[in-house]
C-alpha positions in Angstrom: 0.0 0.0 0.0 2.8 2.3 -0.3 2.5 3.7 3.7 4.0 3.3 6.7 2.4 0.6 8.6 0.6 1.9 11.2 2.0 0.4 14.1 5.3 2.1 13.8 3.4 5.1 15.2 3.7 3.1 18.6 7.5 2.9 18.2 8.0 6.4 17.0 6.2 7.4 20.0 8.8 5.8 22.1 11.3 7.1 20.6 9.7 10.5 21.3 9.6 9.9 24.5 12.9 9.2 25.0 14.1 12.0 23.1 11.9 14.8 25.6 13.7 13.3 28.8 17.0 13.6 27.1 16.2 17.1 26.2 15.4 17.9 29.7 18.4 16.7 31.0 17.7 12.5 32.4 16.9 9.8 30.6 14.8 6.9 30.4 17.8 4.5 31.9 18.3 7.1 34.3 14.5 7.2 36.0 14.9 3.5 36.1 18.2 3.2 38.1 16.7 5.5 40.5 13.7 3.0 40.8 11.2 4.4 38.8 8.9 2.5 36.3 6.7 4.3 33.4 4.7 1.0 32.0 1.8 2.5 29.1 -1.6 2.1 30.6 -3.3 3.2 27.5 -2.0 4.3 23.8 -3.7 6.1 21.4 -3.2 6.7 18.0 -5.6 8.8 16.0 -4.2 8.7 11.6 -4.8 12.1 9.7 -2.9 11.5 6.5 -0.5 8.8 5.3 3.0 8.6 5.8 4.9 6.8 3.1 8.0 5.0 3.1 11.3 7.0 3.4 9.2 10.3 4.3 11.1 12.4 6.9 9.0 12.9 9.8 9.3 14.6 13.2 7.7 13.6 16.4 6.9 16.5 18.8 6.4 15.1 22.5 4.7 16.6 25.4 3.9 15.9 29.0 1.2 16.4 31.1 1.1 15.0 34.5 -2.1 13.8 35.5 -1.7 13.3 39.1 1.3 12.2 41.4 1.5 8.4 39.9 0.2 9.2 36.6 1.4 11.3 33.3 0.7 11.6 29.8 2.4 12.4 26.7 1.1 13.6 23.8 2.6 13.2 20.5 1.9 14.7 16.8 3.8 13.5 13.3 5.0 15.8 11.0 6.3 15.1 7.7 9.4 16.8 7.4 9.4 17.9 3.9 5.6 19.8 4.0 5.3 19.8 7.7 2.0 17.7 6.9 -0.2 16.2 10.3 -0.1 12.7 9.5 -1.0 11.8 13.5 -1.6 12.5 16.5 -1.6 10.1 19.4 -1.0 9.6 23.2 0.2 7.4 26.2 -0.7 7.4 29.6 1.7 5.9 32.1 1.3 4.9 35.5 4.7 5.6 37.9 5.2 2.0 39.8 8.7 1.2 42.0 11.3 -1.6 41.1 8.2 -4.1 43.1 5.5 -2.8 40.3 3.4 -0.9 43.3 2.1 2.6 42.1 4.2 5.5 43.8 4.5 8.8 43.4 7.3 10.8 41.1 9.3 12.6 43.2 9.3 16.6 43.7 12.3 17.1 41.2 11.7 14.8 38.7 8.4 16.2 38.6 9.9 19.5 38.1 11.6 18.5 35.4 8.7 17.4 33.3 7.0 20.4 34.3 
């Protein structure tokens, strides 16, 4: 069909993700070694125009804490070359310890992604 299959949205969002906590100074590895978990409670994916293969895209990434155990990032698609919507999309994460229990973020790493 000439497009991007539409689960790659999923990893592109990771990789979004990933890229936001670098930006802000911590990454991924680095929540986890201090004993934090972010498993996806919920994804979303909502497709506004194809992307095809070898298109250039961008993924822009923001977070929105929902509560003290809970945050959300929202993600939109661009293709590079015509800065075209092709989706939009979010997770929602729940904040568990190294024992999976829920727990709250702590005060600066919730500053951060504030």
């Amino acid at each position: 069909m000439q497009v991007v299959y539409h689960a790659n949205y999923f990893v592109w969002f990771e990789v979004g993700r990933g890229e936001l906590l670098r930006s802000l100074g911590s990454t991924y590895r680095a929540l986890e070694e201090s004993g934090f978990l972010l498993p996806v409670i919920r994804a979303d994916c909502h497709y506004r125009r194809p992307a095809r293969y070898d298109d250039e895209l961008t993924i822009r990434t923001q977070v929105r804490l929902l509560s003290a155990a809970r945050l959300r990032f929202d993600y939109e698609v661009h293709r590079r070359a015509d800065q075209v919507l092709t989706a939009t999309g979010c997770t929602t994460h729940a904040v568990i310890n190294q024992k999976g229990k829920p727990t709250a973020l702590p005060v600066e790493i919730r500053e951060v992604l504030e």
